[in-house]
C-alpha positions, 0 to 999 in steps of 0.5 A: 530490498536494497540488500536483495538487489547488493546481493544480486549485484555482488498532451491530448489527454491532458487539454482533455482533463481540463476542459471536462474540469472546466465544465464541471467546475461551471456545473459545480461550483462550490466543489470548483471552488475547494482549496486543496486539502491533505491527505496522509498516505501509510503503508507497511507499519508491521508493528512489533508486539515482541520488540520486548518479549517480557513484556508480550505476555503482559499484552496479551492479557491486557485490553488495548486500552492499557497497551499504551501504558505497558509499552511505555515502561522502560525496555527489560533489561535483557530486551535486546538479547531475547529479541535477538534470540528470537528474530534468529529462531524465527529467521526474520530478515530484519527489524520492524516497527518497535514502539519507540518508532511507533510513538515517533512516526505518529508524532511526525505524520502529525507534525507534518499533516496536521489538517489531513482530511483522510488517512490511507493505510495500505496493509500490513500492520502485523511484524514479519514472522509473527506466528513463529514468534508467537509459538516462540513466546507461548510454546502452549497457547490456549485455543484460539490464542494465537487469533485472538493475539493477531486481531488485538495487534491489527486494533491497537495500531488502527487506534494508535493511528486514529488516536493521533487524528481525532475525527480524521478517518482512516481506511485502512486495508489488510495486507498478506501479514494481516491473518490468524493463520499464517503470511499469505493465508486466510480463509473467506467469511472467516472470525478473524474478518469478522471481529475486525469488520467493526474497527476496519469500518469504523469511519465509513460514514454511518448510513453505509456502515452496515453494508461495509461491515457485512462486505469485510467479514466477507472477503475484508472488502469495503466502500465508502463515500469520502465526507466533505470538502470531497465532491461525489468522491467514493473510496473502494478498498479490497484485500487483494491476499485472495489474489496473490499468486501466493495465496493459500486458505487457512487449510493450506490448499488453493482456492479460487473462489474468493477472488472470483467473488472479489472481482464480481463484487469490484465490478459491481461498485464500479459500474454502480459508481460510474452510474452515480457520476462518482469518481474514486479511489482505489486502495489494496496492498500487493499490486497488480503486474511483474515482480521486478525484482524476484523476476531479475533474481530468478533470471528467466529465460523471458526471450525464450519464452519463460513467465516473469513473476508476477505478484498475483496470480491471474490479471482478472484486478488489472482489467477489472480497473482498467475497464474503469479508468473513466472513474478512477483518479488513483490506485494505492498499493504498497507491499514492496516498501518501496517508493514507487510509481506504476501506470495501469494501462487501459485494456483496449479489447475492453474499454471502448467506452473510456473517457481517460485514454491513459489508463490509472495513475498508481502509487506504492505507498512507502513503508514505515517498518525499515525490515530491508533498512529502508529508512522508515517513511509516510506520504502526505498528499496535496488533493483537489477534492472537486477532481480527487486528482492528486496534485502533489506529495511530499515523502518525509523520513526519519533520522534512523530506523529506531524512533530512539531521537529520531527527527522526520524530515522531507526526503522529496517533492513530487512536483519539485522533483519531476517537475509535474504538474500534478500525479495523473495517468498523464504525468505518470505516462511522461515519466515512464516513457521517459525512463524507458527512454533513457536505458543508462538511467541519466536523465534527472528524472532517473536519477530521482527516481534512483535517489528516492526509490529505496527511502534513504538514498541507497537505491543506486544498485537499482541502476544496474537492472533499470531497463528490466525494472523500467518495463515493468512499470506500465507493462503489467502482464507476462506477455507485455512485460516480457515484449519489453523486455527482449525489445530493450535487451536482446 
């Protein structure tokens, strides 16, 4: 990301969160009572299965059981010239996680989040260019090997992961890298979502877990009830690749049909959650709203009356929560490996009945694989489990983009470094208004989001656009986006 930005260079609703916490908290008073507990949030892996060519064959062979043990063996002698070879043939743009930095992330998520009660994983665990560097290593695959290979790699990063947090469950959801045919392509009630169905749900708890399994081999969709110290506390989690303005079947033809399920089936949950008093949590990878960056790169005529980018392809999710920011405390995505903050805005013509008038507070999640030179990175999150309020979160980054003597320490404090109370519709509705406020990016809240926005402190260039990418960060239509826009910028 930073090399896509250098190259284009060359408090009402606050006093009211407290009083119906209060009342709660004399309702319930045990859940009141829960000290804050951990939470680890990981996004974008991107695992490398080709890292060592000669060694992929030997993967695909092998149960992932035994994957630990091939990886494990010193690199080939000739690794790095064949990897090179096939990152250029494949035209990948950079180098995702290898196993070194694997093993090195884990072991620094545990070192840093040893208590966590849960753990989030926002999407893409399979590399950039994945099919062409399969094609490359088995120009003549059996049938169904190319499947069989995909869905092998997405089961052996969950039980990495869940290996290094025996007893923690993880939610992981698919990202637009996550197909058996290709980046941005994946048929509905397809195999390949069947066969992950069972490692995808495998910590829902037991009584749910058919009814998740049977809704991700649908459309890679789920739900689950958080265990305790969690007070009536529900995480949805959706593969919103059907969604994106991208999105082709694995026929390459459009179809719509899976995303109109998707919405019926999100506002179903919803609406059966909010008449269970339940409060939740929202997890999928490409997040709703303008594409800052490919917009600023294309150079629309916005005033003019020209459409930004847009990251899906119609604003049916953004509503769709929005009619719910009664119940939603937090929406996870990722997909841009950025650190980033948005706010979803409540839909005034559609929520009339809405108890939290800011909207939702959302987090894009930083990515491990450091593909744009990014230093890799993960979340760990302070949560009041009676509130599922996020009170705080600390980024921690590695010493450099190999796992190779790599040492994880804390890039920021959200708290220390915006001086927040906690991340709330609230919080994140000050700082928005205070970028858009501040054009020349000179505020200390500006410049920490400059500093932390590209994990590793290289994010400067950002400054250049920072009233265009400000007005994307709570205005997530085209019309409200482009009104921001031309009211910022003439």
């Amino acid at each position: 990301m930073f090399r896509k930005f250098t190259a284009l260079l060359a408090v009402g609703a606050a006093c009211f969160f407290v009083c119906c916490f209060t009342l709660r908290a004399a309702a319930q008073p045990r859940a009141a009572q829960s000290a804050p507990v951990s939470a680890l949030l990981v996004s974008d892996i991107h695992f490398e299965p080709f890292w060592d060519p000669a060694k992929t064959p030997q993967l695909a062979d092998a149960p992932i059981a035994a994957w630990n043990a091939l990886l494990a063996v010193p690199p080939s002698s000739d690794r790095a010239q064949r990897f090179a070879s096939l990152q250029q043939g494949c035209h990948a743009r950079g180098m995702d996680t290898s196993y070194p930095l694997l093993e090195s992330s884990l072991r620094a998520m545990h070192a840093h989040a040893p208590r966590a009660k849960l753990i989030t994983l926002s999407g893409d665990l399979l590399s950039h260019e994945f099919s062409c560097k399969f094609a490359a290593v088995f120009p003549h695959p059996a049938p169904a090997a190319y499947q069989a290979f995909a869905e092998k790699t997405i089961q052996y990063v969950l039980a990495q992961l869940r290996g290094a947090f025996p007893g923690v469950p993880v939610f992981p959801a698919l990202g637009n890298n996550d197909s058996a045919c290709g980046d941005y392509q994946l048929d509905a009630h397809s195999a390949f979502l069947a066969d992950l169905a069972p490692s995808f749900v495998a910590d829902v708890p037991a009584p749910e877990r058919r009814a998740a399994q049977r809704d991700f081999a649908a459309d890679g969709d789920y739900s689950a009830s958080l265990p305790a110290p969690f007070h009536q506390t529900r995480i949805l989690v959706l593969d919103d690749l059907f969604m994106s303005s991208r999105y082709r079947a694995c026929s390459g033809k459009t179809d719509p049909t899976p995303a109109a399920v998707q919405i019926a089936w999100l506002r179903a949950q919803l609406a059966h959650a909010r008449g269970n008093h339940e409060q939740l949590w929202f997890i999928a990878h490409i997040p709703p709203g303008v594409d800052p960056y490919s917009t600023v790169r294309k150079m629309p005529d916005l005033c003019g009356g020209e459409k930004p980018q847009v990251f899906l392809s119609s604003d049916s999710l953004a509503e769709t929560l929005a009619d719910f920011n009664d119940v939603i405390r937090l929406a996870l995505f990722a997909h841009t490996h950025m650190d980033e903050i948005r706010l979803l805005p409540p839909d005034q013509n559609h929520n009339q009945n809405s108890a939290r008038p800011q909207g939702i507070a959302v987090k894009l999640v930083p990515s491990i694989s450091p593909v744009d030179g990014n230093d890799p990175s993960f979340t760990v999150a302070r949560v009041d489990p009676a509130s599922a309020i996020l009170a705080d979160y600390a980024v921690f980054a590695a010493s450099n983009l190999t796992g190779v003597h790599t040492t994880w320490t804390e890039e920021y404090d959200f708290d220390r470094a915006y001086h927040e109370p906690a991340f709330t519709s609230a919080s994140v509705a000050r700082l928005i208004a205070g970028f858009a406020s501040d054009p020349s990016a000179q505020t200390p809240s500006s410049q920490s989001y400059l500093r932390h926005y590209f994990v590793g402190n290289r994010s400067l260039p950002l400054k250049a656009f920072w009233p265009q990418y400000a007005c994307a960060l709570s205005n997530l239509t085209a019309n409200s986006y482009r009104a921001c826009v031309c009211h910022t910028s003439p």
